[in-house]
TORVOKE-544983 format. One line per field, with one value per residue: residue in three letters; z, y, x of N, C-alpha, C in turn. Coordinates in steps of 0.1 Angstrom, whole numbers, padded with zeros to 4 digits. Example, Ala and Ser with C-alpha at 12.3 -4.5 7.8 and 13.67 -1.06 7.14 Angstrom:
BEGIN
residuo <- (ala ser)
nzz <- (0078 0071)
nyy <- (-0057 -0022)
nxx <- (0132 0128)
cazz <- (0078 0071)
cayy <- (-0045 -0011)
caxx <- (0123 0137)
czz <- (0078 0079)
cyy <- (-0033 0000)
cxx <- (0132 0129)
//
This chain:
BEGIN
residuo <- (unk unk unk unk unk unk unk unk unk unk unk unk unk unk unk unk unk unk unk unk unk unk unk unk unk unk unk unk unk unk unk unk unk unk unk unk unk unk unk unk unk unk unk unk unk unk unk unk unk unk unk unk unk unk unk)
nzz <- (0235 0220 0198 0176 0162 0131 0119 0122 0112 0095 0078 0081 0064 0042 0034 0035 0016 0000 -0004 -0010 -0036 -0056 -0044 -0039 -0063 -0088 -0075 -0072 -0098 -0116 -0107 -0112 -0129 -0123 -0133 -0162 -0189 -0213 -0249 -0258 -0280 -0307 -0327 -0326 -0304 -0318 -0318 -0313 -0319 -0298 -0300 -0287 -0278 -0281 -0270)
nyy <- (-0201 -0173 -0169 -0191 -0189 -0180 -0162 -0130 -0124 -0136 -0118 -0092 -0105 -0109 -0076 -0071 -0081 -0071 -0049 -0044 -0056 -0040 -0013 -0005 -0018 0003 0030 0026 0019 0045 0059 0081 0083 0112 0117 0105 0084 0089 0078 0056 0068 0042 0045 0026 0043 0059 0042 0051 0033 0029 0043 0028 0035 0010 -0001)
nxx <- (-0349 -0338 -0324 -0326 -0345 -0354 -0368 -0365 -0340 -0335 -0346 -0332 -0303 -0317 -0322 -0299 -0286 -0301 -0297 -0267 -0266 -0285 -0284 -0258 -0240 -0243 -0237 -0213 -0206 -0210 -0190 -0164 -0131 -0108 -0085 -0087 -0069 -0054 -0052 -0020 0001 0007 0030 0066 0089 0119 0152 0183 0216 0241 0274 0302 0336 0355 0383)
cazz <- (0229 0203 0184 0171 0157 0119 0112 0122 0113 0075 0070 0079 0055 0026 0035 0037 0002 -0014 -0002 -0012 -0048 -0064 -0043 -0045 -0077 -0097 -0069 -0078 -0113 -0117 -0101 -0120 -0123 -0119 -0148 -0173 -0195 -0231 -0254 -0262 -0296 -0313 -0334 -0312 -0307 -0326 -0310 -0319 -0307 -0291 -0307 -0277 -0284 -0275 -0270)
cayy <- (-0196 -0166 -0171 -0200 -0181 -0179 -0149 -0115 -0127 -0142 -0108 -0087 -0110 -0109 -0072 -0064 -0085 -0065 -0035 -0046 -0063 -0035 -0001 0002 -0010 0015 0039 0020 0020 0059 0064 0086 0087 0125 0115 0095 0082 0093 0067 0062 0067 0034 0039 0026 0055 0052 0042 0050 0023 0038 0035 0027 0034 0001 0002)
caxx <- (-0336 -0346 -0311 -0327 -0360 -0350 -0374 -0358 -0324 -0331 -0353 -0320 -0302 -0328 -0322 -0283 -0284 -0307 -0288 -0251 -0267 -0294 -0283 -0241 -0231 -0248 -0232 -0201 -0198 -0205 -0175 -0153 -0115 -0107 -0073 -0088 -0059 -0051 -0044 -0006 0008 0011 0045 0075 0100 0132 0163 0198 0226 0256 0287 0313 0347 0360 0399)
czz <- (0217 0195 0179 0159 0145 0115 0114 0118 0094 0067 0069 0066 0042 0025 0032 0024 -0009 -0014 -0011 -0030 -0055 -0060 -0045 -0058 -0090 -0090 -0075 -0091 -0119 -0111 -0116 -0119 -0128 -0135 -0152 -0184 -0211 -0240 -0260 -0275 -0294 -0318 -0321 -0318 -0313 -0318 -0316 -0308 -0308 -0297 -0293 -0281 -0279 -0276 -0273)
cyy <- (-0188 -0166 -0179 -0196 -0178 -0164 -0137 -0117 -0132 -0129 -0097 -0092 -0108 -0090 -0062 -0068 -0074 -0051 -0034 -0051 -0053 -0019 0004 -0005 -0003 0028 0036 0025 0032 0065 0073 0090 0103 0125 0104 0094 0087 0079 0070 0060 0052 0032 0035 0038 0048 0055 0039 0038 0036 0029 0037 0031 0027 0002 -0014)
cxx <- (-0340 -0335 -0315 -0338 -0352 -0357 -0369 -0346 -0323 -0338 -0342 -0308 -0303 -0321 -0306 -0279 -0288 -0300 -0275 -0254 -0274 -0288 -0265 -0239 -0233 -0240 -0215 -0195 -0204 -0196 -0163 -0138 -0115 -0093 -0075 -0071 -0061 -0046 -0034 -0004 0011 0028 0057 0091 0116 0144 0173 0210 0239 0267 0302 0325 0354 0377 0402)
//
């Protein structure tokens, strides 16, 4: 039964790890967003209340 044979199967393994763990997230995390954000003004804008004319 060669499904049982551990060797070609834990070297794929060792292999798909070192792939997914040392070569993308460097590819990953140079990613750049295309609209980086601005930071927003601090003050909070000033708000007038409405005067209803209640009857």
């Amino acid at each position: 039964m060669p499904q049982l044979n551990p060797a070609p199967w834990f070297a794929i393994l060792v292999f798909s790890w070192l792939v997914f763990l040392v070569v993308l997230p460097p590819k990953v995390m140079a990613h750049i967003f295309p609209n980086e954000s601005s930071p927003q003004n601090t003050e909070k804008p000033k708000t007038e209340s409405w005067n209803w004319p209640w009857h």
